[in-house]
C-alpha positions in Angstrom: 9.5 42.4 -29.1 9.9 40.6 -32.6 13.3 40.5 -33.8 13.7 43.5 -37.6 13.8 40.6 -39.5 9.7 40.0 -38.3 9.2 43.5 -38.6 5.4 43.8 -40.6 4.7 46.8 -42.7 1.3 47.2 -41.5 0.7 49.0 -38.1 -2.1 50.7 -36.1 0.3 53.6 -34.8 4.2 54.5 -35.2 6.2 55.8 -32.9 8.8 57.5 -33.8 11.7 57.5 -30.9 11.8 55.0 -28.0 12.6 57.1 -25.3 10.6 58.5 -22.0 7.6 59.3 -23.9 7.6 57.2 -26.9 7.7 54.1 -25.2 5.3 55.2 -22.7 3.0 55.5 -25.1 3.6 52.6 -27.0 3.0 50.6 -23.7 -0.1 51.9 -23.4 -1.4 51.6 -27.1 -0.5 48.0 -27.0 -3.1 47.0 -24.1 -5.2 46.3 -26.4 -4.0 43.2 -28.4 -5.8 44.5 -31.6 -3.8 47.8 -31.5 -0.9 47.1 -33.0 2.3 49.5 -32.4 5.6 50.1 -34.1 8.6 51.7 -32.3 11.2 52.8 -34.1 14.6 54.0 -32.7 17.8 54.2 -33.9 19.7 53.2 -30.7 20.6 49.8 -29.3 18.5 48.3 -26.0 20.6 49.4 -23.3 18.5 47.3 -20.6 21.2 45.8 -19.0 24.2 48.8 -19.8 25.5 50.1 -16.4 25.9 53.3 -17.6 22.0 53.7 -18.2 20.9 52.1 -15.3 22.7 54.0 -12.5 20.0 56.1 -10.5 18.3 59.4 -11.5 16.9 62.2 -9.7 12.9 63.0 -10.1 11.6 66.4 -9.1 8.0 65.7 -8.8 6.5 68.9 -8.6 5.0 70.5 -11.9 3.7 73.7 -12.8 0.4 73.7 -15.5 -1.7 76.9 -14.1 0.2 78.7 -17.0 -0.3 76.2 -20.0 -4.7 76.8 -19.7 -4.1 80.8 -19.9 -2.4 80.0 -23.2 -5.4 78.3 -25.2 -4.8 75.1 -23.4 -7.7 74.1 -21.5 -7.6 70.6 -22.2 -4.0 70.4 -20.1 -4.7 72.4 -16.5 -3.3 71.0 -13.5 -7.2 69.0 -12.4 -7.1 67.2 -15.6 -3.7 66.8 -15.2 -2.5 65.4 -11.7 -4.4 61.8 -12.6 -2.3 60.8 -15.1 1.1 62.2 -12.6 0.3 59.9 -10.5 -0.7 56.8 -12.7 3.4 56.3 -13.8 4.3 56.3 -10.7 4.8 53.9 -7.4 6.4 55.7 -4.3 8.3 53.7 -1.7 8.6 55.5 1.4 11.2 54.8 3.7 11.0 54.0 7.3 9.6 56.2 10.5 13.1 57.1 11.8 14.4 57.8 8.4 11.1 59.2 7.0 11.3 61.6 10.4 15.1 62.6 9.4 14.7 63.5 6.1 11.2 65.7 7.0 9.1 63.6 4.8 5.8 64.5 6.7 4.8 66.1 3.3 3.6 63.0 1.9 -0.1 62.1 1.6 -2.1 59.4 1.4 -2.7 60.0 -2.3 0.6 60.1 -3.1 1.5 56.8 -1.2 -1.4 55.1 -3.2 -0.4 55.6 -6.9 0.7 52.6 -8.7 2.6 53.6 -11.7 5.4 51.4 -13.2 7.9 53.6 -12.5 9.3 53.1 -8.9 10.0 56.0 -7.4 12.5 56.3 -3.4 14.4 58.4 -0.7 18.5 58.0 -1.2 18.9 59.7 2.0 20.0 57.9 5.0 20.1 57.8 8.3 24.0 58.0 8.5 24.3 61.4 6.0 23.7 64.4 8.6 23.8 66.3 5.4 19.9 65.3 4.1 18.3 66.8 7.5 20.6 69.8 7.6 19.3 70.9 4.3 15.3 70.6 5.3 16.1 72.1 8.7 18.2 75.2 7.5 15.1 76.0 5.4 13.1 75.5 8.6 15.0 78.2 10.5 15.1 80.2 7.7 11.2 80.4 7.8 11.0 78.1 4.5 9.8 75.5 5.6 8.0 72.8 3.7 4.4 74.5 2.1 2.0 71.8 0.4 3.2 68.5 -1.4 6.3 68.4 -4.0 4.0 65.9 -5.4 1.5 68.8 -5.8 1.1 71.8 -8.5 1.5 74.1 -5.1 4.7 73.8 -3.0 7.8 75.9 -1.6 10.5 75.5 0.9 13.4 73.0 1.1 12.7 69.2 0.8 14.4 65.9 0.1 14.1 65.0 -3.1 12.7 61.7 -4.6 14.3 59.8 -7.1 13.6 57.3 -9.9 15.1 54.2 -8.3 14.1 51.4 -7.7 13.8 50.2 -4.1 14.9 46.2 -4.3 17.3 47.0 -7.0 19.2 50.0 -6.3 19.0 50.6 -9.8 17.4 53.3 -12.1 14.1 52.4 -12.7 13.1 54.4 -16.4 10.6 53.9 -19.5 12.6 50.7 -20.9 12.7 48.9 -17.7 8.9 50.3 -16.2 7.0 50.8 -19.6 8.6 48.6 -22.3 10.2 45.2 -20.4 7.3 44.4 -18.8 5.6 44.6 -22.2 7.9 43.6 -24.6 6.9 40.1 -24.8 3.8 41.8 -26.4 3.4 40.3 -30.1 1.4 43.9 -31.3 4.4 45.3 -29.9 7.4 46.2 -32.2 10.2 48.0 -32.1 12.7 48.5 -34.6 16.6 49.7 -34.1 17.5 49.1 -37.9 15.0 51.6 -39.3 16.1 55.7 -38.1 14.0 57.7 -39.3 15.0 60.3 -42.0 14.2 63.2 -43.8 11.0 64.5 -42.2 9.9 67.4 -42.5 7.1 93.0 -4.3 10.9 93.7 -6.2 9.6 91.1 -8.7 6.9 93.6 -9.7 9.1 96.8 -10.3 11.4 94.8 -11.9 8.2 93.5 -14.2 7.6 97.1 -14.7 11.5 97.8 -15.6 11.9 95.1 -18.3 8.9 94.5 -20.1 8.0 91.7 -23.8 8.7 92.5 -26.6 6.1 91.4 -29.5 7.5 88.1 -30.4 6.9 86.3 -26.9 4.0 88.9 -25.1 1.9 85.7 -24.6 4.5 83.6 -22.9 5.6 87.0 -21.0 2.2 87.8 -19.8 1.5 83.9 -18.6 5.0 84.1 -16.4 4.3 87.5 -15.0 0.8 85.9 -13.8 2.6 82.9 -12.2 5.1 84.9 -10.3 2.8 87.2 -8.5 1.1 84.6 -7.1 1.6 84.4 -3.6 2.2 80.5 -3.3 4.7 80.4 -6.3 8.2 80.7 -6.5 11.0 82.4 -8.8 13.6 79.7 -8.5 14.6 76.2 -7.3 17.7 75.2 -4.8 19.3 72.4 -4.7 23.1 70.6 -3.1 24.5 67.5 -4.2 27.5 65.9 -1.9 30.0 65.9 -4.7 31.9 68.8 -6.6 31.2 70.6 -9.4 32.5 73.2 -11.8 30.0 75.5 -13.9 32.6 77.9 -14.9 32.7 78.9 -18.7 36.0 79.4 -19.9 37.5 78.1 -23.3 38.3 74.3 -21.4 34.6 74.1 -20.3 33.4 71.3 -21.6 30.4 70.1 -18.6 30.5 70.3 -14.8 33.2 68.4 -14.3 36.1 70.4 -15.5 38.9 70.8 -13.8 37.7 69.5 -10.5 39.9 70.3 -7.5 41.0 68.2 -4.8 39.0 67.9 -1.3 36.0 67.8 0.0 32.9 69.6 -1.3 29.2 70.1 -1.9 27.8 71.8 -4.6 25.0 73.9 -4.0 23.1 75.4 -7.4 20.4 77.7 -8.2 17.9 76.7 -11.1 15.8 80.0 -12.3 11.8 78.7 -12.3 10.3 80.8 -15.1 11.9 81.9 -17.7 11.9 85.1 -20.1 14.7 84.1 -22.8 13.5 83.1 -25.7 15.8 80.9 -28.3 14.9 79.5 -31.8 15.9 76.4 -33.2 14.8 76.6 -37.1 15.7 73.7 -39.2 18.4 74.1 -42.0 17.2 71.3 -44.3 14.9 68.4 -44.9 17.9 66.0 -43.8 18.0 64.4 -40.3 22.0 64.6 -40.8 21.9 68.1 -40.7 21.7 70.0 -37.3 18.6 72.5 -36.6 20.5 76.4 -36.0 19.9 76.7 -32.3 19.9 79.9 -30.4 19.6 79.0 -27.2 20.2 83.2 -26.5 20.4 83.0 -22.2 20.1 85.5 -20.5 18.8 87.9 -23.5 16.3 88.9 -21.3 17.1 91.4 -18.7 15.0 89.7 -16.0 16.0 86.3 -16.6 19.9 88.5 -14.8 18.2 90.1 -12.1 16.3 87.1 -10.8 19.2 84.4 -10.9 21.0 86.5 -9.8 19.3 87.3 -6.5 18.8 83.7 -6.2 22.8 83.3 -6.1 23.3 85.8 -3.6 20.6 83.6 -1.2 22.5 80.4 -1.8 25.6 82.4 0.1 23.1 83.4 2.8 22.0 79.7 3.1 25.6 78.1 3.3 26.3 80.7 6.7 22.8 79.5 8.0 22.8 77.1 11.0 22.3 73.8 11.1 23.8 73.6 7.2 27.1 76.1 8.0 27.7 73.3 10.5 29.2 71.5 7.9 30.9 73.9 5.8 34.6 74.6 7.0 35.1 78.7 7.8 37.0 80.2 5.3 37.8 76.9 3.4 38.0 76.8 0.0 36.2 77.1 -3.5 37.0 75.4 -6.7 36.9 79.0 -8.7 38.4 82.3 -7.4 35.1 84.1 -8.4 33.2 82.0 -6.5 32.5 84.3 -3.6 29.3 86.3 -4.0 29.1 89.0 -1.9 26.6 91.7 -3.7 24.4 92.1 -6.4 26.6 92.7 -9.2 29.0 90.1 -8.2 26.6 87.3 -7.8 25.3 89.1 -11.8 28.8 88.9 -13.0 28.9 84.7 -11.6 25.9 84.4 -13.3 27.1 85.4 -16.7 30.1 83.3 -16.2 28.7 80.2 -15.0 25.1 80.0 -16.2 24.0 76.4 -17.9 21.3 75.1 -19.0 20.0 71.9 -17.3 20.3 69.4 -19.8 16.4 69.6 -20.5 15.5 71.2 -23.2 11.9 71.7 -24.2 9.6 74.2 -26.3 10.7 73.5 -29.5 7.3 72.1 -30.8 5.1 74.1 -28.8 1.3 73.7 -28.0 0.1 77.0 -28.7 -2.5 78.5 -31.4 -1.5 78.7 -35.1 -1.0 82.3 -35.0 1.1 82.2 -32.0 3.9 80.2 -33.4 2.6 76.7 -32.5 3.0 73.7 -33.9 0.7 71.1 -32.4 -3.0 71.9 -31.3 -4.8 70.6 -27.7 -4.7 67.1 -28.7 -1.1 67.6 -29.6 -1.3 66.9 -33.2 0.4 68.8 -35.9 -1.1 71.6 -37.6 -1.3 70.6 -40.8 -1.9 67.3 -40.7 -4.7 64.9 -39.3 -2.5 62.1 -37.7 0.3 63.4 -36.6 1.2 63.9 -33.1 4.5 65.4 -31.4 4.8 63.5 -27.6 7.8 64.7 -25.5 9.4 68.0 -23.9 9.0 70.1 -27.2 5.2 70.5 -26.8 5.5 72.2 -23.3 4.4 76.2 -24.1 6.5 77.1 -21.1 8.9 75.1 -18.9 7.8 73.6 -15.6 9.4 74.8 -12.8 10.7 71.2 -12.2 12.9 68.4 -14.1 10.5 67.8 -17.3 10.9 64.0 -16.3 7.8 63.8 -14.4 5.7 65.8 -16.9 6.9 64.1 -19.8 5.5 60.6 -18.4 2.7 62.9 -17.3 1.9 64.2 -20.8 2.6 60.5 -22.6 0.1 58.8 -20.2 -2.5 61.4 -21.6 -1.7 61.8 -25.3 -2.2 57.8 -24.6 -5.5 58.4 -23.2 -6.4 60.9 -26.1 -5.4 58.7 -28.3 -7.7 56.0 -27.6 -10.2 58.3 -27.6 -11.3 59.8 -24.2 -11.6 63.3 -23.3 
């Protein structure tokens, strides 16, 4: 990486924002020596900060089928799944602690992609917790179906995260995509430049809340994808640590007003969503915020089904081997934190619902007359050479952390970009 002072003013491509995608695609771009690549980004290199380099989770699993039905054909889950598993490297653990954390999911093509990003197991032998998790699921009859690593999967797993293995450190787009690069000479980027100024139940419940006109397309998609068989409506999870969701006028994020003791957290993410917010912009100024409208929960069904996925979180903390572990009777860090029917478990949803930190959508790759804003190849309506890379370009949200699609979607707006199909 040349220092600003070297910074040229003639450049091949420009990427606007160094993050998950943006350097992702500035790595790539730059393997060829004749291509030559300007980054800029307005924040510092944080390489060697602590705070940016303490682990992450990654939730492999995607979901595409949907994006095709929406004038997408270009972006289904066979053309696809290549490019998920070239930014990736998976380090599977031992046989004992492979056998304990019920990793017998994991292929042989997924132990053979060779991606920069380095991707591991946390769980351990010594945490009883990991296996109670994957085994409740077992007993409950939800087992492990298909590959995480896969479009197709459901049941209870351990999760993968984005560490790497020698390290114990977070392995991301700056250290995986841009450090081994940066030595690069057709390979700039610039933090003194921001940029400015530019411009069965399911299906009577289906029946009982239908679209409205101004999202039918993304409505119709989502109904499709939840009456497959092989598709599910939500996604579990339990970290071994507290948390607080609750909204009250001192929330401020999940750790508010944490009690003392011992806890896990166990959460319910909604898969597919019907909401629909808006985020116009205001003004041609960067300094001026966009008007988002996030508006949760506006849609009936988005209630009905996050809310049934509450009540089966209670269901699976009084299921063996995981109850095991929970203390009868002990306590919870909110006094409305005790589900016990449908219109309680609808009340804690309106109370504690969050989004996930992830936002995405805002750019979306639909047709023109649908309310997109960039076209298969992801460039902007509009204009011949300019292309939107990250989360806002997704027409729906995976049913996953967008992590793993973002790379996913940079490695082929790379690919596109240099030409092939």
């Amino acid at each position: 990486m040349s220092s600003t002072t070297e910074v040229d003013t003639s450049y091949d491509f420009i990427v606007v924002g160094g993050g998950t995608s943006g350097l992702t695609v500035a790595s790539r771009l730059s393997e060829d020596s004749e291509t030559h690549v300007l980054v800029l980004e307005a924040g510092d290199n944080h390489l060697a900060d602590p705070r940016v380099i303490i682990p992450a989770p990654l939730y492999a699993s995607s979901w595409l089928r949907a994006w095709a039905r929406l004038g997408n054909d270009w972006w289904t889950w066979a053309v696809m799944e290549p490019y998920y598993r070239e930014f990736y490297t998976l380090h599977v653990p031992d046989e004992a602690t492979s056998q304990h954390l019920g990793l017998d999911y994991i292929t042989e093509a997924d132990k053979a992609a060779r991606g920069p990003v380095q991707v591991s197991y946390t769980g351990v032998l010594q945490d009883p917790l990991s296996k109670a998790w994957v085994d409740t699921f077992k007993g409950m009859n939800y087992g492990m179906a298909g590959d995480p690593f896969s479009c197709r999967s459901l049941g209870g797993y351990a999760n993968a995260a984005t560490v790497d293995q020698s390290s114990k450190t977070r392995s991301y787009a700056a250290s995986a995509y841009y450090a081994p690069s940066s030595k690069r000479t057709n390979l700039i980027v610039d933090h003194s430049n921001p940029v400015s100024d530019i411009s069965a139940k399911l299906h009577e419940l289906l029946q009982q809340y239908p679209s409205d006109a101004r999202n039918k397309l993304q409505y119709d998609a989502i109904c499709k994808i939840l009456q497959e068989p092989d598709e599910g409506t939500g996604a579990l999870f339990m970290f071994l640590a507290q948390a607080n969701l609750h909204n009250d006028d001192t929330a401020k994020d999940y750790r508010q007003n944490l009690q003392p003791g011992s806890f896990i957290s166990l959460g319910a993410c909604q898969a597919h969503v019907f909401s629909r917010g808006s985020s116009p912009i205001v003004s041609d100024k960067l300094s001026e915020a966009p008007n988002i409208d996030p508006r949760y929960l506006s849609h009936p069904l988005d209630l009905e089904l996050l809310a049934r996925h509450v009540q089966f979180l209670e269901r699976l903390a009084r299921s063996p081997p995981l109850t095991n572990y929970i203390k009868p009777g002990g306590k919870r860090n909110h006094s409305t934190a005790y589900v016990e029917d449908l219109d309680a478990a609808k009340d804690y949803v309106r109370t504690t619902a969050l989004s996930a930190y992830h936002p995405a959508g805002t750019c979306a790759m639909l047709p023109r007359n649908e309310g997109g804003v960039v076209d298969n190849r992801l460039i902007v309506y509009g204009t011949t050479n300019v292309r939107v890379v990250d989360a806002s370009i997704m027409p729906l949200i995976p049913r996953s952390n967008l992590q793993s699609t973002v790379y996913a979607v940079a490695e082929r707006d790379a690919d596109l970009i240099k030409g092939h199909p």
